[in-house]
Every structure is written in C-alpha cells, then in structure tokens.
N, C-alpha and C positions, 0 to 999 in steps of 0.2 A: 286450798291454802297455798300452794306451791305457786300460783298462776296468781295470786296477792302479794306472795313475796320476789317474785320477780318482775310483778309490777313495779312494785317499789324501788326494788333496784334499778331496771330503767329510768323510772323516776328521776331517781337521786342524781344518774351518769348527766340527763342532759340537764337538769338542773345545774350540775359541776359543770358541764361545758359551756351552756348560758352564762354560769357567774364569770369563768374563765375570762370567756372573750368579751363581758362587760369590761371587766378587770381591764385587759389590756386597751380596749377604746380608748376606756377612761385615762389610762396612763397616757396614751398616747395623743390623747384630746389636751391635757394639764401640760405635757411637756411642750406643747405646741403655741400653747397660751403662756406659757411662762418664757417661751424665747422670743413670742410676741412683745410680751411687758418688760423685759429684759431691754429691748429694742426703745421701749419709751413710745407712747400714745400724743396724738396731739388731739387736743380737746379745743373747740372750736363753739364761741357765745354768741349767739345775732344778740347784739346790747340794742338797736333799735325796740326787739321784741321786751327786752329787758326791762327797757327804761318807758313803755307802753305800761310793761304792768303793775309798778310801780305808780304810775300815773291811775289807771283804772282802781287800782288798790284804794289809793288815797280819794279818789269820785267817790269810789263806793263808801268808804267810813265815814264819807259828809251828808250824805242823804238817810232822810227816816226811813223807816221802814216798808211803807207804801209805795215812796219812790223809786229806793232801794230792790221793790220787788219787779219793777217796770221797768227798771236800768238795767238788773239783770237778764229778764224776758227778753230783751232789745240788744244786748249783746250777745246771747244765745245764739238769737234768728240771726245777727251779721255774721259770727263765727260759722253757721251750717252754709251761708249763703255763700260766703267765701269759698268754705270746702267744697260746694257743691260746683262751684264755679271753675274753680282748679282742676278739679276730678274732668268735669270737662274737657276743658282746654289738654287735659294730658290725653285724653282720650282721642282727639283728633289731631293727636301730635302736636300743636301751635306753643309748645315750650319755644323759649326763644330768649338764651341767653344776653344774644346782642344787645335787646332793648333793656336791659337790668340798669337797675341805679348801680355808678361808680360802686364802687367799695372803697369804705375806709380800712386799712386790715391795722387794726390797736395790737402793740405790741406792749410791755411789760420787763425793764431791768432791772432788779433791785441787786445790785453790786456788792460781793464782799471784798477784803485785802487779796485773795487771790482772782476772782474773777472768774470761779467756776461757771457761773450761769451765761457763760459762752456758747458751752455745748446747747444747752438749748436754744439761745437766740440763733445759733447758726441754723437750727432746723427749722426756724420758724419763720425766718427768714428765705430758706431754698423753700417753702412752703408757699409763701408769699410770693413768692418771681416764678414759683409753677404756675401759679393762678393767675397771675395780675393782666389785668385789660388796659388798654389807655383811657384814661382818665380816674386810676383809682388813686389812692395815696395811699401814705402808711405817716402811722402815728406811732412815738413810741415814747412810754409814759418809763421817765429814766430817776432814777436814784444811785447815786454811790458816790462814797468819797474820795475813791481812787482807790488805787490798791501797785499791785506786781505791775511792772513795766512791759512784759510780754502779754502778761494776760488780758490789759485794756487795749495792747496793740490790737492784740488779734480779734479782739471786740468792736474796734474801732474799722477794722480791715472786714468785717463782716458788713458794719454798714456801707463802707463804701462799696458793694455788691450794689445795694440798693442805687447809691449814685451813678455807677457806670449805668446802669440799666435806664437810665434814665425816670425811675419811679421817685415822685417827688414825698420828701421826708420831712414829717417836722416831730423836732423832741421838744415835750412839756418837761419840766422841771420843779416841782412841787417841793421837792425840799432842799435836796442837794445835789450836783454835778460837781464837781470838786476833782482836780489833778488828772487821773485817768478818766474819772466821770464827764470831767469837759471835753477832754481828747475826742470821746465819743459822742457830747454833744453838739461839735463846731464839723463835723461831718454833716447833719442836716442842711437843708434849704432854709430852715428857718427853727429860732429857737423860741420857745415859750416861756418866759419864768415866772412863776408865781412870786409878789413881792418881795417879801423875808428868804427866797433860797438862796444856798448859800452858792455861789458860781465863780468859777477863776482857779487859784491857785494854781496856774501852770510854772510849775517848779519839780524839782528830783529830791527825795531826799533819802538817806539811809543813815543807818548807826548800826554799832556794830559793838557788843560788850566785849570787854578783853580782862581775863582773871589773871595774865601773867603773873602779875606782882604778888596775889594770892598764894596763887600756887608755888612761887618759887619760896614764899615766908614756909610754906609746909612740906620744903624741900624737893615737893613734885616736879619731872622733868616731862615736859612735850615735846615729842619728835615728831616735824612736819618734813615730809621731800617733796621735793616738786623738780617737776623739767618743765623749763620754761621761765624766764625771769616775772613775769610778772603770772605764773597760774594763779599766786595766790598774793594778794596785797595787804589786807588786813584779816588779821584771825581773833580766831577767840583764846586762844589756852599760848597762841606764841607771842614771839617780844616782838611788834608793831616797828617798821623803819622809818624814818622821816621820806626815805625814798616809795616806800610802799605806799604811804598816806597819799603821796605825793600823786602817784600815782590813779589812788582812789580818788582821787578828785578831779582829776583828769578824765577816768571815766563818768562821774557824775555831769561833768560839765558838757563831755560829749553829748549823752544823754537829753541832757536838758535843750541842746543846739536843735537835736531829734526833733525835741515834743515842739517847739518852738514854730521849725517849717513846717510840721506838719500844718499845727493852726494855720499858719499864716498862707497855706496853700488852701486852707477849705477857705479862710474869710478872710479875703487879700485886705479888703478896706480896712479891715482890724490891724491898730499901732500893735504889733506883736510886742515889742520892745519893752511898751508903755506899761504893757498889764501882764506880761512874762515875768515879775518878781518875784512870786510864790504867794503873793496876796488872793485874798478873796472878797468878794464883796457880795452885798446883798442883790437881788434881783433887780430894785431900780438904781441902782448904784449900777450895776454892770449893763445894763440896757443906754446909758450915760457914756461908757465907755467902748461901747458897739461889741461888747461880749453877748448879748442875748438882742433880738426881733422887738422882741413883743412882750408885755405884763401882762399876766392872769395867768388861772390856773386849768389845770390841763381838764376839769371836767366842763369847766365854760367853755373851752376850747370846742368840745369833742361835741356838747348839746349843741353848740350855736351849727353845727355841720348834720345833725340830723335827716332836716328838712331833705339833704341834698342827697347825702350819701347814706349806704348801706353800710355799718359799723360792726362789724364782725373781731371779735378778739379772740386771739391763736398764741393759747399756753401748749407747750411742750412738758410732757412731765416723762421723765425717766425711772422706771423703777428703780429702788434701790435695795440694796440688803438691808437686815438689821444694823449691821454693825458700821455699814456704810451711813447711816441714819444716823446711829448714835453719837456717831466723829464727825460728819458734816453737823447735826445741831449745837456740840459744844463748839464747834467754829465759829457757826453763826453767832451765838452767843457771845463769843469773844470780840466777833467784828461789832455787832453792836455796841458792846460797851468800851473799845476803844474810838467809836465813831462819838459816842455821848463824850468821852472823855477831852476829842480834840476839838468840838464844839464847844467845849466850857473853858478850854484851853483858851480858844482863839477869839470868842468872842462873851461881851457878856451876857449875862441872863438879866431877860426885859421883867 
C-alpha cells in the first residue's frame, strides 16, 4: 500500500513539473508571438496565381460533367508534373533567381484626413527596394482625398525612395487622388486614371471654429499666453486679430507655394499655375490638362502586364489593440462620410 501511495506522489511531483515547464514554454512561446504581431506581419499574394484560378474556376463551371471529369484528371497530372519537376531541379540545386520574370510588386493606399497608412506603405516599400532586381516595377493602386499636410508629405517622401532608386512607378487611380492624394500621385513615372476619378485639386485649405462671441454672451473668460508673436494666429475660445488672420493666410499661402514646386518638379511639362486653383477634374478632363498618363483602370492596367511580369501584392498589417481598433474605425468612419460629403459638395450626382 505505502509503495502505491508513493507512487502516486511521484506521480503527481513530475506531472507538476511537466505542467510547470509547459506553462512557462507557453508563456514564453505567446509573449514572443505577440511582440512579433506587435511588430506587424507582411503578407505577401502571387495575384498571377490568383487571377489563374479564378480563371480555371470559371473553365470548370462551363463544362458538363464528363468533361469536367477530364479537365480535372488533366490538371491534376500538370500540377504533380510541375511538382515533380521543381522537386528536381531543387534537388540538383539549379534554382536560379536570375532567370525569374520581372516582378511587378502591387502596392495598395487607401488614404484617410490624417494619413495614417504611412506607416505601412513605408514598410512596404523598404520591402520592395530589399528585393527589387532590374527590371521589376512597382504599381501602386491609390485612393484619398487628401488629408494633413505632413502626413501626405511624408507619404509622398516615401515614394520618392522609390524614385531615387531608380525603380519605375506607376499609380492607378480608380476613384480619387485629390490635394495630398495627387501630391502623392505626380511622384510616379506615370499616372493611370480611370475615367470619372476625381484628380487635381492642388490647393491648402483650413477653417478654424471660433465661439468667442458665445462665450463672452455667457460671460465666460479664455486665457491664452503665448511667447512668440505669431505661436498662436487663430483660436477657438479667443478674440481672433485681423493681424492674426492675416497672418494665417500667409501661412496658407506658403503652403500652398510648397505643394505647388513640388508638382511642378516631379511633372515639369505640367502648367502648374494653370491647374494649381484648388479645382478637380475628372480623369479625361485631367489627362487634357497633363495631370494624369494614361485612361483605364488599374485592373486593365495590371492584367494587360501579366503575360510579362510576376505580380506579387505586399500588404503590411500591424497588430492593433482593441481599443486602438475601436478609434481608428470610428475615424474611418468619419473619413468616409466627409469624403461622400465633399463629393456631393463639389460635384453632381449622375
């Protein structure tokens, strides 16, 4: 009896020491992964293979069922044959980089009013100039209507990476490039726009609410200090100067002198002058005025290069917290429906 009960007790100890040092793996395996994901993953699509099966998908749902069973058998045997092929060739070493098709590397901006998804096109980008060979490209399929003046700078300053490097870029524009959006699209070699997108608007603008008069009917007092005559130009809660405004527009106008060279140093031929009003125009409207290349849209673009290049698309995604989640989606949210909002503003509904 005693030599069963001190079985057990051994038992039970390295069982506790097994669960122990499971336990700490595990923690130590999770915390290792989560400062991975923390770090943000890039996820990496061959769209050739993509847009193959898609293609095979739809062969198959046109054929009866007979055929259907011989089109399958027949792709089976090419898939094992290919493998068996590969398996080969890795096996006597004969991989061989050099001879690979170009790469097209698809990149992806969909733009809010601040410009967060910075952080990601920058990684996606040092990604892209880790890898690139001569003769690949990069395609980057762009949206937004502009936003913060810093944050499309520094979006715009991410593609010119790609320019110094000499990697030829071209941006498709399927719905809108707009103010910072163009900034960032007149950095390519060439511009793509689908007909109806909206392009242009190289202009500044800002507004700035002011409840002085409010507040002073409910006999509320705001005290502003500042060192420095101009820290602060116009406010929300103080009494506004005509020297202030004055001011504020002065910096606007700087600003706008900024967005101006820039254009006109990516696309010298472009009358900057002519279509730096704050105007936007449609895609063949602005292809008229040598704001965009080329009409069509960015998947005719991207099919018609198939044949030639290997199309590989490289999203960056960043873990986020909850809470980080739930304040970036009402952002988005809100960018969205001021973006619907200055579309029906500016222009009409067909």
């Amino acid at each position: 009896m005693d030599l069963i009960v001190n079985y057990g007790l051994f038992l039970a100890r390295v069982v506790t020491v097994v669960v122990a040092i499971a336990v700490v793996v595990m923690l130590v395996a999770n915390a290792a992964r989560h400062k991975k994901q923390q770090r943000g993953e890039l996820r990496v699509t061959k769209l050739n293979e993509q847009y193959q099966e898609m293609q095979n998908s739809l062969s198959e749902a046109l054929l009866d069922d007979p055929a259907r069973k011989l089109w399958l058998k027949e792709q089976k045997r090419q898939r094992k044959q290919e493998a068996k092929a590969a398996k080969a060739r890795a096996k006597l070493g004969q991989v061989n980089t050099t001879s690979r098709k170009p790469v097209l590397w698809v990149l992806d901006f969909k733009g809010s009013m601040d410009a967060h998804e910075v952080t990601a096109l920058r990684e996606e980008i040092s990604a892209v100039l880790a890898t690139y060979k001569p003769g690949d490209e990069v395609l980057l399929r762009l949206e937004s209507p502009g936003g913060v003046v810093h944050g499309y700078g520094l979006a715009a300053s991410q593609l010119q990476r790609l320019r110094d490097h000499k990697v030829p870029l071209t941006v498709a524009v399927d719905k809108v490039a707009a103010s910072g959006g163009y900034m960032m699209a007149c950095v390519a070699d060439r511009i793509v726009s689908a007909p109806f997108a909206i392009i242009g608007s190289i202009g500044v603008v800002a507004q700035v609410p002011n409840f002085h008069r409010l507040l002073q009917r409910n006999n509320i007092d705001v005290e502003l200090h500042t060192a420095g005559q101009y820290k602060r130009t116009l406010t929300l809660f103080g009494e506004n100067t005509p020297e202030g405004r004055d001011k504020f527009r002065e910096d606007l106008n700087e600003t706008h002198q900024l967005f101006k060279s820039f254009v006109h140093s990516m696309r010298p031929a472009l009358d900057v002058e002519a279509v730096a009003t704050g105007e936007h125009w449609y895609g063949s409207q602005a292809q008229d005025k040598g704001l965009v290349d080329e009409i069509g849209t960015s998947d005719d673009w991207l099919l018609a290069r198939l044949e030639r290049f290997e199309a590989v698309n490289v999203h960056y995604v960043q873990r986020k917290k909850l809470v980080d989640r739930f304040t970036r989606s009402a952002a988005e949210s809100a960018d969205r429906l001021l973006l619907r909002w200055w579309q029906r503003g500016e222009r009409p509904l067909p």
